[in-house]
FIVEXDREN-179849 format. One record per residue (C-alpha): residue number from 0; residue in one letter; chain; y, z, x. Coordinates in pm, 1 decimal. Example, Ala and Ser with C-alpha at 12.3 -4.5 7.8 and 13.67 -1.06 7.14 Angstrom:
BEGIN
<node 0 A A <-450.0 780.0 1230.0>>
<node 1 S A <-106.0 714.0 1367.0>>
END
This chain:
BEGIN
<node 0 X A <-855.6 -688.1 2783.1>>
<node 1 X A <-979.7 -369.5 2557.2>>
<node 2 X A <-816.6 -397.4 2198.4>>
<node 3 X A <-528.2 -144.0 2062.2>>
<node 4 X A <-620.9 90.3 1832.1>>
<node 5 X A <-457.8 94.6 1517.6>>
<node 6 X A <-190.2 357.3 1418.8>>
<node 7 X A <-231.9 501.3 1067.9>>
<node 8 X A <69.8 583.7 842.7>>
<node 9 X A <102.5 697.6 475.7>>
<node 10 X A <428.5 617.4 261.6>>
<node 11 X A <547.6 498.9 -63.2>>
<node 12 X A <565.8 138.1 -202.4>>
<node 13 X A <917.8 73.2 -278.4>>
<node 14 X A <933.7 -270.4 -384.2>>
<node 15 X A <685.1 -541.3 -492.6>>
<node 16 X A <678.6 -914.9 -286.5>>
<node 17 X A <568.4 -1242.6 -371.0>>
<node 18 X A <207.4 -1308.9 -264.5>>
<node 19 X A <38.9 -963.2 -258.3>>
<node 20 X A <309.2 -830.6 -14.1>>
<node 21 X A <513.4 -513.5 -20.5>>
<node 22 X A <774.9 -321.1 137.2>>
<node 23 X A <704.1 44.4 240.4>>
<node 24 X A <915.2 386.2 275.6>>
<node 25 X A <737.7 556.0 584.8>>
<node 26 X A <691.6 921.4 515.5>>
<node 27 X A <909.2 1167.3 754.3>>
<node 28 X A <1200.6 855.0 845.4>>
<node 29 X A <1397.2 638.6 683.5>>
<node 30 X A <1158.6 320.6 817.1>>
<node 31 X A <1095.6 58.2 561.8>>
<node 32 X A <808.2 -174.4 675.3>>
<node 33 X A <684.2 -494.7 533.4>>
<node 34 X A <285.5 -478.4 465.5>>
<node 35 X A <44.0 -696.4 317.4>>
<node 36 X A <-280.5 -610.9 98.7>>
<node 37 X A <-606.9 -567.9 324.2>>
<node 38 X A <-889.7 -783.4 238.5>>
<node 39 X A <-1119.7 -508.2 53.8>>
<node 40 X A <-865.6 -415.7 -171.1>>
<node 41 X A <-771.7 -821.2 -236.8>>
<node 42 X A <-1110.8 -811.6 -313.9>>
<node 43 X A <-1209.7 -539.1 -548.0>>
<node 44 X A <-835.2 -639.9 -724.7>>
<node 45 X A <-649.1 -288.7 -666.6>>
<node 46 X A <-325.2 -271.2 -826.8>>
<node 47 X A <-46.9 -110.7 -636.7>>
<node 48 X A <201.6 -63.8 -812.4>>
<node 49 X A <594.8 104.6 -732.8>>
<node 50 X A <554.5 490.7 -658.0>>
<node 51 X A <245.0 457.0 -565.3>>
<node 52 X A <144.5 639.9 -242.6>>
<node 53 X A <-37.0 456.2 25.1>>
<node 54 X A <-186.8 458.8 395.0>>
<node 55 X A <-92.9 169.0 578.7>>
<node 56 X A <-250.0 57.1 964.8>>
<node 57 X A <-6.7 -101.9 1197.1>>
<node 58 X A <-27.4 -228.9 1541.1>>
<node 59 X A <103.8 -95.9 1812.0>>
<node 60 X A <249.3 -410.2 1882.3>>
<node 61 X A <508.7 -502.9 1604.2>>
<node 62 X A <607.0 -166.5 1439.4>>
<node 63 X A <784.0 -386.8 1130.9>>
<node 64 X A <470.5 -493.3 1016.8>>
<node 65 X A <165.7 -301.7 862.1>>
<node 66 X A <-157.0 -378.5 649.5>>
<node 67 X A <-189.3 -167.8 326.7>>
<node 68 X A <-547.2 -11.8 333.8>>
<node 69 X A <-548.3 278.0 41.7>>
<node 70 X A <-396.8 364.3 -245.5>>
<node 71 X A <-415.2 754.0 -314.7>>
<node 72 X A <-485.2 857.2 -658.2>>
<node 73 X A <-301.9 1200.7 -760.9>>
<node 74 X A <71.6 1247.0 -664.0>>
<node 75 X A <260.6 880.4 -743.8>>
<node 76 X A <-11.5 753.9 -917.7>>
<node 77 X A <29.0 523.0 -1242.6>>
<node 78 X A <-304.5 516.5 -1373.9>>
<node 79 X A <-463.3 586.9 -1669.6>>
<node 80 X A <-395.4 916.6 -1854.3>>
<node 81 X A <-29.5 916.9 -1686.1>>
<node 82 X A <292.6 900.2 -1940.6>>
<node 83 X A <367.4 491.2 -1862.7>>
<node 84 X A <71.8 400.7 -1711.6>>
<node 85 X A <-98.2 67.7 -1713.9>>
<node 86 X A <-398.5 -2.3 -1983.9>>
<node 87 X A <-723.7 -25.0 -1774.6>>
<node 88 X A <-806.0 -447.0 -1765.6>>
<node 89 X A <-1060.4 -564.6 -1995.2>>
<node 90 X A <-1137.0 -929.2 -1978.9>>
<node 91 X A <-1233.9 -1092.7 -2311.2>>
END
C-alpha cells in the first residue's frame, strides 16, 4: 500500500506544551492543531517560541495533529536584534 503524502501548512504558535509540544493557529481558519517538534530541529535545539511563525506537515489521516518542521525568521520572529528578544545561548 503506497504511502500518503504529507500536507504542508504554515501558522502561528499560540501556546507552548509540556514536552516540546505546541498548539498551532492555522493560517486562513480558525483551526488550532496540536504539533510536536520534528527530529532535526530537536536536534540542532531550535527555540520556538509564542508568535513565532511556522510550517507544520500533517497527515492526511488525523487533521488534529501535525509535526512542526520550520521556524521562519522575519515577520513573528523573536530573535536577536528584536525589542524583547531572547539573548543568543552561550554555555560557560
Amino acid at each position: 500500500m503506497p504511502k500518503e503524502e504529507p500536507i504542508e501548512f504554515e501558522g502561528l504558535v499560540e501556546e507552548i506544551l509540556p514536552g516540546g509540544q505546541f498548539r498551532v493557529r492555522l493560517d486562513g481558519s480558525d483551526t488550532c492543531i496540536l504539533v510536536y517538534t520534528a527530529g532535526k530541529m530537536r536536534k540542532n535545539r531550535i527555540r520556538t517560541a509564542v508568535g513565532d511563525r511556522v510550517t507544520v506537515e500533517m497527515t492526511p489521516y488525523d487533521l488534529t495533529r501535525g509535526r512542526l518542521i520550520f521556524r521562519h525568521r522575519g515577520e513573528g520572529f523573536s530573535g536577536p536584534g528584536t525589542p524583547g528578544a531572547r539573548r543568543p545561548f552561550r554555555p560557560r
